[in-house]
PDB file of N, CA, C and O in Angstrom:
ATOM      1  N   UNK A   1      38.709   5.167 -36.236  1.00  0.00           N
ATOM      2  CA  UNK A   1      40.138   4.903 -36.118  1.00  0.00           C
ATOM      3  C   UNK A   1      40.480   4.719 -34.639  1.00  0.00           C
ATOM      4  O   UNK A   1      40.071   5.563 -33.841  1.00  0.00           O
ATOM      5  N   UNK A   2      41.242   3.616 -34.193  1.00  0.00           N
ATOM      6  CA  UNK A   2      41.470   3.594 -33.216  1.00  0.00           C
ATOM      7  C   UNK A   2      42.840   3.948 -32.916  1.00  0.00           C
ATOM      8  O   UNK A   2      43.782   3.945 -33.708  1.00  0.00           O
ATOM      9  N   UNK A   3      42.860   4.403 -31.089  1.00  0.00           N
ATOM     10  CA  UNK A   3      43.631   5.131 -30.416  1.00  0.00           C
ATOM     11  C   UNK A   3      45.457   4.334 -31.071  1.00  0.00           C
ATOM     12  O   UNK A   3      46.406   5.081 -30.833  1.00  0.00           O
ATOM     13  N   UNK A   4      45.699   3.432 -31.553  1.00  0.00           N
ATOM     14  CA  UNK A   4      46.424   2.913 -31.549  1.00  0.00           C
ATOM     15  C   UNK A   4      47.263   2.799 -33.102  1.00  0.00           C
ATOM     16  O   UNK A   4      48.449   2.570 -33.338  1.00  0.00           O
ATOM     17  N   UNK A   5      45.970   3.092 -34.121  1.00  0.00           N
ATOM     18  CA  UNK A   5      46.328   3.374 -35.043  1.00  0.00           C
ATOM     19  C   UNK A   5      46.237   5.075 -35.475  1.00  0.00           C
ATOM     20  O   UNK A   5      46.212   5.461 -36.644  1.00  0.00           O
ATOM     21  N   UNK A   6      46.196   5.940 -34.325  1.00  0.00           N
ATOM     22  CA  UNK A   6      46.679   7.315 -34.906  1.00  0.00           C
ATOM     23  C   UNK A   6      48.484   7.192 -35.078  1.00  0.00           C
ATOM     24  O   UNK A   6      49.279   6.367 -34.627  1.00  0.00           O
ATOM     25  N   UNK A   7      48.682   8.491 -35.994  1.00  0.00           N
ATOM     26  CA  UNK A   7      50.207   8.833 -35.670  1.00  0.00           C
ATOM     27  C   UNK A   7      50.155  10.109 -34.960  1.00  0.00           C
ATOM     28  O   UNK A   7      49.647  11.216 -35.139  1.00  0.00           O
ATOM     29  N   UNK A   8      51.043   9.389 -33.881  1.00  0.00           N
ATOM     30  CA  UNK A   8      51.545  10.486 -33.024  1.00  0.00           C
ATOM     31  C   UNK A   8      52.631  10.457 -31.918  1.00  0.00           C
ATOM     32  O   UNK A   8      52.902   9.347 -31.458  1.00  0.00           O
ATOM     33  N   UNK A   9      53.158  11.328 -31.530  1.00  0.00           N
ATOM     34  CA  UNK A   9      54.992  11.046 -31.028  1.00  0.00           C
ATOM     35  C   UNK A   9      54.187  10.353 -29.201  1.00  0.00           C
ATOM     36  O   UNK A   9      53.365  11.052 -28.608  1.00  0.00           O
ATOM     37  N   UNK A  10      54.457   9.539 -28.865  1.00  0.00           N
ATOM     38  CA  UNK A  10      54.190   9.146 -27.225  1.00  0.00           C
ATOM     39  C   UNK A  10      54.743   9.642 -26.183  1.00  0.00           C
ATOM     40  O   UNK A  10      55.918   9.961 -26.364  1.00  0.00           O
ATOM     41  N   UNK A  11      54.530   9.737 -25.654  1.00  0.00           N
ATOM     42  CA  UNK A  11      55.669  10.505 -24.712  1.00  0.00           C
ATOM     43  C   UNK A  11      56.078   9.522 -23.661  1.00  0.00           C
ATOM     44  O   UNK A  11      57.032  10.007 -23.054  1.00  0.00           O
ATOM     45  N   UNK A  12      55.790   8.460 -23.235  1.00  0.00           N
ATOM     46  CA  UNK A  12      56.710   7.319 -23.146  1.00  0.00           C
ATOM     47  C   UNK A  12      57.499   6.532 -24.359  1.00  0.00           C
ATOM     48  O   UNK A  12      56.895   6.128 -25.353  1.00  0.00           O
ATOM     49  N   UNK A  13      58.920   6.356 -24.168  1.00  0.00           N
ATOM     50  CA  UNK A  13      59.343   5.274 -25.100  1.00  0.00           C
ATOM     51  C   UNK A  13      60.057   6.083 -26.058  1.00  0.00           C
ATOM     52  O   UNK A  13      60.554   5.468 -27.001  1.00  0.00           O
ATOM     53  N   UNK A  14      60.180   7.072 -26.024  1.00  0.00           N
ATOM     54  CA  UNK A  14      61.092   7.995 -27.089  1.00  0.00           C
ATOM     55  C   UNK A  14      62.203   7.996 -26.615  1.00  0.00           C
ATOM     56  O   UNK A  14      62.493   7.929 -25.421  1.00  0.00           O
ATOM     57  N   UNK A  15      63.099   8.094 -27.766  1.00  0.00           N
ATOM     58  CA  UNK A  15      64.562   8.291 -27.285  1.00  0.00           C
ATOM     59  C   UNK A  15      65.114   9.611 -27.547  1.00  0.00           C
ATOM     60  O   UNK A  15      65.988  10.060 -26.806  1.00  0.00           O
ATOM     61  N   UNK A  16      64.538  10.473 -28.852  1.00  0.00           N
ATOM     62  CA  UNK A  16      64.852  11.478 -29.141  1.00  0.00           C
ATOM     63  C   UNK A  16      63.750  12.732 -29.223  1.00  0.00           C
ATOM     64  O   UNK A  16      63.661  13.690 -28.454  1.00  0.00           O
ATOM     65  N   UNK A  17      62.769  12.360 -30.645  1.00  0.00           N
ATOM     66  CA  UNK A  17      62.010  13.096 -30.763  1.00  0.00           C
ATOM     67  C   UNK A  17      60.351  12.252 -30.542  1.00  0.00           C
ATOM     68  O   UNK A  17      59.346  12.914 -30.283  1.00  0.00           O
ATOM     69  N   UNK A  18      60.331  11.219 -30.648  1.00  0.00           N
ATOM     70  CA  UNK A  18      59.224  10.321 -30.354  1.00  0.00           C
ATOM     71  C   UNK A  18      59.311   9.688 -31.884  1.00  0.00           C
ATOM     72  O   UNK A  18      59.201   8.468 -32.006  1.00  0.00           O
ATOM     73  N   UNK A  19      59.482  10.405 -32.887  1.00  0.00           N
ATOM     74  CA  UNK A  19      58.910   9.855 -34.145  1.00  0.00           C
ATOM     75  C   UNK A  19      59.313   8.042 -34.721  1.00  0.00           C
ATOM     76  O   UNK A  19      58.708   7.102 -35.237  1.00  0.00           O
ATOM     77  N   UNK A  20      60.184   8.240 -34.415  1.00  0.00           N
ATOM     78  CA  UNK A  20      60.534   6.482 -34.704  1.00  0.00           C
ATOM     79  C   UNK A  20      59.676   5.702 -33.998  1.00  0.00           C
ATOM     80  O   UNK A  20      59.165   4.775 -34.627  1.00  0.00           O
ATOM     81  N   UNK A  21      59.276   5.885 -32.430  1.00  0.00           N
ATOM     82  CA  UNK A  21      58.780   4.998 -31.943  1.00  0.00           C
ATOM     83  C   UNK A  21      56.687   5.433 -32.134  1.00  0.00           C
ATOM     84  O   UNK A  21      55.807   4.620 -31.851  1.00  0.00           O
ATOM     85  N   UNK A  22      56.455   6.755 -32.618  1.00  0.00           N
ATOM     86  CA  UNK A  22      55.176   6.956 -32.873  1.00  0.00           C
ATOM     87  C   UNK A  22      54.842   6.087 -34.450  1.00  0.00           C
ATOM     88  O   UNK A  22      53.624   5.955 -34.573  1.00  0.00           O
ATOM     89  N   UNK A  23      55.414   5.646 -35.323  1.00  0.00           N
ATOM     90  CA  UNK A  23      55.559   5.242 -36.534  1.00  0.00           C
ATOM     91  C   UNK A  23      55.615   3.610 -36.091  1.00  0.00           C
ATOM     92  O   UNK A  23      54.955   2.712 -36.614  1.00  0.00           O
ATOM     93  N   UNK A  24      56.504   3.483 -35.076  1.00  0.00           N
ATOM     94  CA  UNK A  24      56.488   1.593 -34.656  1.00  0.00           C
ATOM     95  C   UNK A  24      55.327   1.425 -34.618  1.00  0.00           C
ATOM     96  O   UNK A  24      54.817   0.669 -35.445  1.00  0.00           O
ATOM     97  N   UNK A  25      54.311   2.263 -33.370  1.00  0.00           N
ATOM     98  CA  UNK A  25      52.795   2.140 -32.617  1.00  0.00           C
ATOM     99  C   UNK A  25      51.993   1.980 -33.835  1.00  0.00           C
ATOM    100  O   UNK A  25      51.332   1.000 -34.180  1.00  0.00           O
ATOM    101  N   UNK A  26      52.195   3.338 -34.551  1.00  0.00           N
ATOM    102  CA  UNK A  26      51.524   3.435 -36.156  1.00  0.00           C
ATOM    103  C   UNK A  26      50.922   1.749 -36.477  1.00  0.00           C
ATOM    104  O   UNK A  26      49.905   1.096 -36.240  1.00  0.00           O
ATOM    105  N   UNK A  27      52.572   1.505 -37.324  1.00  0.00           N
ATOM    106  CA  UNK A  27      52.565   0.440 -37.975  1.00  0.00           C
ATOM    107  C   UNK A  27      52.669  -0.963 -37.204  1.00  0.00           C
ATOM    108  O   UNK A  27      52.982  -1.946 -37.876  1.00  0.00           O
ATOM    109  N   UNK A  28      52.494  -1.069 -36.220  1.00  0.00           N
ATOM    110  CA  UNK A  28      51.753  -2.410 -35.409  1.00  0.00           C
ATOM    111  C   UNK A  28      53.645  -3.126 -34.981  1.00  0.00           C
ATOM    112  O   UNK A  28      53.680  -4.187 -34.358  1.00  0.00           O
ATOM    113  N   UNK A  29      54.689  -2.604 -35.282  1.00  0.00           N
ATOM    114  CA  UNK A  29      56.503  -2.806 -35.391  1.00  0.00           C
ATOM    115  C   UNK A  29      57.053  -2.601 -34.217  1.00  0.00           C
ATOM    116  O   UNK A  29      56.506  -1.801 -33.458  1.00  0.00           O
ATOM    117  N   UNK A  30      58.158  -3.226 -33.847  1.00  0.00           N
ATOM    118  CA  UNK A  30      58.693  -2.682 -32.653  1.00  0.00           C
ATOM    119  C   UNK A  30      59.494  -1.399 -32.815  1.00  0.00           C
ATOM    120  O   UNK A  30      60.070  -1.157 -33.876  1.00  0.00           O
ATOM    121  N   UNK A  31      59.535  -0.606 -31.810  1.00  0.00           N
ATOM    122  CA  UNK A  31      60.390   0.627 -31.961  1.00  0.00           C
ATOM    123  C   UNK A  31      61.560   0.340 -32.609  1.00  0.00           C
ATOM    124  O   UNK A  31      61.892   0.930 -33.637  1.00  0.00           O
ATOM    125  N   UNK A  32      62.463  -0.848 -31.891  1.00  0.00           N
ATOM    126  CA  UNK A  32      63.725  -0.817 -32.145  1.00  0.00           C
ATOM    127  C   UNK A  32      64.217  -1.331 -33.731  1.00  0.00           C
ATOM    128  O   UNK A  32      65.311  -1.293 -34.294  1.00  0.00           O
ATOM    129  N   UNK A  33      62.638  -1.908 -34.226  1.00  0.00           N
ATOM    130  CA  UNK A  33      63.050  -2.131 -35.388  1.00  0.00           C
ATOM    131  C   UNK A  33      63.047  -1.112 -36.392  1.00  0.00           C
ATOM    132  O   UNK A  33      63.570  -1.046 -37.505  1.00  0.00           O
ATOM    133  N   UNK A  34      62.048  -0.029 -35.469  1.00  0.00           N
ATOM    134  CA  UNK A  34      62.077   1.423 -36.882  1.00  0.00           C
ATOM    135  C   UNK A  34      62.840   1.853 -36.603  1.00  0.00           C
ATOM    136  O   UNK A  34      62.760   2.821 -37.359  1.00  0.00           O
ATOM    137  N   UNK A  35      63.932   2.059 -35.911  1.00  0.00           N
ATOM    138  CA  UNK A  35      65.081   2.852 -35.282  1.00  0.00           C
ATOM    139  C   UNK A  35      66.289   2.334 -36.344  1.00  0.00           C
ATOM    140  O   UNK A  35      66.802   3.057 -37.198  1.00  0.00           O
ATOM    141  N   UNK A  36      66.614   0.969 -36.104  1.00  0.00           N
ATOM    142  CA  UNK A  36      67.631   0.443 -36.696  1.00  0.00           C
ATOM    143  C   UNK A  36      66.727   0.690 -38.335  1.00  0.00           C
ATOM    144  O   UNK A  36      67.697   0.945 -39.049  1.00  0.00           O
ATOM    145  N   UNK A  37      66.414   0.707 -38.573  1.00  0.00           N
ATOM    146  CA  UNK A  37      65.583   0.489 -40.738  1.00  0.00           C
ATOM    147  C   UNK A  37      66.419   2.199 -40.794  1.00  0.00           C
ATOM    148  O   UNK A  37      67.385   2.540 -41.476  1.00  0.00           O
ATOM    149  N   UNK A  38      65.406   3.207 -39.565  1.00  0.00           N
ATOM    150  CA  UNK A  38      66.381   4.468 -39.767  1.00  0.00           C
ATOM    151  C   UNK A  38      67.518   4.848 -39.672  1.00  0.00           C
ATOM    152  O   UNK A  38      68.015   5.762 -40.330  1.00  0.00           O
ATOM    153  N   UNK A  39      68.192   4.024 -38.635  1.00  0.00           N
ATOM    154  CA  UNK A  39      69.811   4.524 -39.116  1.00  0.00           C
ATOM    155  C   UNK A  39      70.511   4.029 -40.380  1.00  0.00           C
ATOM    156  O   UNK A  39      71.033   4.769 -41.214  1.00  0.00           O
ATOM    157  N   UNK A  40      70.456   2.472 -40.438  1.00  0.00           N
ATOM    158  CA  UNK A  40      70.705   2.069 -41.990  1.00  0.00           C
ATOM    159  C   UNK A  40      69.955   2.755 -43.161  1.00  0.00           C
ATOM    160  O   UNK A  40      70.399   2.826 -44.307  1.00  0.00           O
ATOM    161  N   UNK A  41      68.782   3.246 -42.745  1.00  0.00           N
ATOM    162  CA  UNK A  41      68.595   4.422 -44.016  1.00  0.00           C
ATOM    163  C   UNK A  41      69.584   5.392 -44.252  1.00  0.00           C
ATOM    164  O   UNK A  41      69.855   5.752 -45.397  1.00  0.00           O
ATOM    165  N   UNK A  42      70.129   5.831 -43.282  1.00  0.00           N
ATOM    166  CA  UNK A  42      71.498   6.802 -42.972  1.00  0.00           C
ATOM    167  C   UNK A  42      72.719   7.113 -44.261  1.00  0.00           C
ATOM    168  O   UNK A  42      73.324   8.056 -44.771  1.00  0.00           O
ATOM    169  N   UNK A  43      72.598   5.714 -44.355  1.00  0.00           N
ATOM    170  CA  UNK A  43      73.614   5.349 -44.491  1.00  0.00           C
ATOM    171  C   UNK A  43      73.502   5.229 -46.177  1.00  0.00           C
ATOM    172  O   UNK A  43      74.516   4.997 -46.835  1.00  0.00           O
ATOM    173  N   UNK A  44      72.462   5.370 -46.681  1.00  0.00           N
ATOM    174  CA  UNK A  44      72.275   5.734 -48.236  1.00  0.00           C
ATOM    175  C   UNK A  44      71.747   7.553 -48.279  1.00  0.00           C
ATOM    176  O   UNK A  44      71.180   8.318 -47.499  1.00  0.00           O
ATOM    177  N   UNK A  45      72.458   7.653 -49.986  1.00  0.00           N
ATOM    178  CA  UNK A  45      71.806   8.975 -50.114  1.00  0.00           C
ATOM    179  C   UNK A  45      70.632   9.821 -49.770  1.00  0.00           C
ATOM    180  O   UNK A  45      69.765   9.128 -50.301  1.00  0.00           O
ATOM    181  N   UNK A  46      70.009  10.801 -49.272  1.00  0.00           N
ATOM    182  CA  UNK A  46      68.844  11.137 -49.264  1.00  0.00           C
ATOM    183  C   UNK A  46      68.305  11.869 -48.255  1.00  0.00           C
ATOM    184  O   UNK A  46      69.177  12.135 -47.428  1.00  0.00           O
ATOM    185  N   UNK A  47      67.371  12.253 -48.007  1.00  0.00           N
ATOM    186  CA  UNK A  47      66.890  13.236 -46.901  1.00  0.00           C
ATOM    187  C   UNK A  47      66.295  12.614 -45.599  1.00  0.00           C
ATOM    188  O   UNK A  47      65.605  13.252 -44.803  1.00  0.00           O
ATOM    189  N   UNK A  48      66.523  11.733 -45.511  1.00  0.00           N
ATOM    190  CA  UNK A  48      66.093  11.237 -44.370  1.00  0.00           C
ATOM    191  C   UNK A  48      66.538  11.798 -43.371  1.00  0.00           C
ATOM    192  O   UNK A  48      65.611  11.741 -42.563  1.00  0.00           O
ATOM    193  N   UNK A  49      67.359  12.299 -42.916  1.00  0.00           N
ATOM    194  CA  UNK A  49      67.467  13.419 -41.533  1.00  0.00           C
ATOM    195  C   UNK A  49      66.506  14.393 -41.554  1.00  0.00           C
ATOM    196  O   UNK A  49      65.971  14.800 -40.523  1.00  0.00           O
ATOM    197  N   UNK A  50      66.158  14.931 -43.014  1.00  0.00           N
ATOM    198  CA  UNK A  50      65.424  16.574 -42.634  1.00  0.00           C
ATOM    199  C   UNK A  50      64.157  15.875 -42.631  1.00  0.00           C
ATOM    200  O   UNK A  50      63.370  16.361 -41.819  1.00  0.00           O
ATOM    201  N   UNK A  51      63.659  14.768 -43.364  1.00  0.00           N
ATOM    202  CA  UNK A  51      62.522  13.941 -43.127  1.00  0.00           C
ATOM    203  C   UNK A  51      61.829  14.000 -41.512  1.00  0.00           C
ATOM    204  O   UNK A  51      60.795  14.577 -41.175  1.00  0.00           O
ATOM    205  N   UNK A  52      62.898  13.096 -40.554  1.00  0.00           N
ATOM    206  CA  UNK A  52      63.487  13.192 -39.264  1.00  0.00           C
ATOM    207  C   UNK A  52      62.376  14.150 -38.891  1.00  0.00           C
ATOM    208  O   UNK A  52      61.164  14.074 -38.694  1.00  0.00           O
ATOM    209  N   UNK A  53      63.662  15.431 -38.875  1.00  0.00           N
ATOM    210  CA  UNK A  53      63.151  16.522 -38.486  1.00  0.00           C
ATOM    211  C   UNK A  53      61.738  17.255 -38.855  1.00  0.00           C
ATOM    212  O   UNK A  53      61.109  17.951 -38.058  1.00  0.00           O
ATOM    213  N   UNK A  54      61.396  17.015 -40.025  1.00  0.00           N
ATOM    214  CA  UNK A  54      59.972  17.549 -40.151  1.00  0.00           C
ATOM    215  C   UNK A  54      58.763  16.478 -39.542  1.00  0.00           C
ATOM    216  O   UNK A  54      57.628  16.712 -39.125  1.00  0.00           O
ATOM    217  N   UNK A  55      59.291  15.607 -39.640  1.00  0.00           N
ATOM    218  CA  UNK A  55      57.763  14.663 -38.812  1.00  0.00           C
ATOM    219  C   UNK A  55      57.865  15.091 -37.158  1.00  0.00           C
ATOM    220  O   UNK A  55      56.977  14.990 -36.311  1.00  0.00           O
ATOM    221  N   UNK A  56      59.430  15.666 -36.976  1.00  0.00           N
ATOM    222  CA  UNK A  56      59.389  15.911 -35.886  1.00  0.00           C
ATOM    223  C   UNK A  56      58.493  17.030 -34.858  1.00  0.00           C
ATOM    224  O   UNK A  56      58.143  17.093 -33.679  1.00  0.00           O
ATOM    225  N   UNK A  57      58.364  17.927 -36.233  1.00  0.00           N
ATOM    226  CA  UNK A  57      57.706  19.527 -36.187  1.00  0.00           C
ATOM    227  C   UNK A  57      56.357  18.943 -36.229  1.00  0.00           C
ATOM    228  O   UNK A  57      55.780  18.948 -35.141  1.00  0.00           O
ATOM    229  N   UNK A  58      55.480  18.256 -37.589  1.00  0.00           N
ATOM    230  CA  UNK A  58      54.721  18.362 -38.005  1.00  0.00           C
ATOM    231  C   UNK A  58      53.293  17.237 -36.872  1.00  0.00           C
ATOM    232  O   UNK A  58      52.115  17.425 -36.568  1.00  0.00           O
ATOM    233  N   UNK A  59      54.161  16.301 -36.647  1.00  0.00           N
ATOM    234  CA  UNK A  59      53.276  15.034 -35.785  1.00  0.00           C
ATOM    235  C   UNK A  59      53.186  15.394 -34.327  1.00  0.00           C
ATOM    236  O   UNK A  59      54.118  15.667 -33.571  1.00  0.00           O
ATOM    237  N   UNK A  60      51.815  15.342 -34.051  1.00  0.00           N
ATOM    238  CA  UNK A  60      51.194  16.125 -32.488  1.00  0.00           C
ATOM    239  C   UNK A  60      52.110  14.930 -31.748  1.00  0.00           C
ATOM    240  O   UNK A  60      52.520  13.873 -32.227  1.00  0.00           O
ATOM    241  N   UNK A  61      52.316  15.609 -30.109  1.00  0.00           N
ATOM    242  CA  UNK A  61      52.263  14.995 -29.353  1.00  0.00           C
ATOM    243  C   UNK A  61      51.081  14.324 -28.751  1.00  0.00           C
ATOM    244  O   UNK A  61      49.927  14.749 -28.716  1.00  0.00           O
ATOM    245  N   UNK A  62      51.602  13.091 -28.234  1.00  0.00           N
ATOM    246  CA  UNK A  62      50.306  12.327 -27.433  1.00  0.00           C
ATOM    247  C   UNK A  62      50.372  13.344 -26.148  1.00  0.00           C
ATOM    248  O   UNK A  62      51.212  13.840 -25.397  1.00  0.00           O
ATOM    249  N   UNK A  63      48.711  13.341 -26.407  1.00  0.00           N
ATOM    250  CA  UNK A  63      47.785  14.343 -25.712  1.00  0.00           C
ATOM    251  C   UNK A  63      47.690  13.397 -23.776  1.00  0.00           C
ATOM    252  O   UNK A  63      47.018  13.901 -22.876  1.00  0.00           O
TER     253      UNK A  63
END
């Protein structure tokens, strides 16, 4: 697996917790496009905040 396809929060390029933009790197996407998919997720029913927050806990920082 390469360095590029781990998940993990960067520590350049975050705005909050890293996870939106560790999930862009992930999935080959620009940050700003997982950012905006997540706020309009917002905006329907569902857990996507505590989601948020647990990838926030659970996904290492880049080492």
């Amino acid at each position: 697996m390469s360095a590029t396809a781990t998940l993990a929060r960067p520590r350049r390029g975050r705005m909050i917790g890293g996870v939106c933009a560790g999930l862009a790197r992930r999935f080959g996407v620009s940050p700003l496009t997982v950012r905006v998919l997540f706020l309009l997720s917002c905006l329907l029913p569902g857990p996507q905040f505590l989601i948020y927050l647990a990838l926030w806990l659970v996904l290492p920082a880049e080492g």
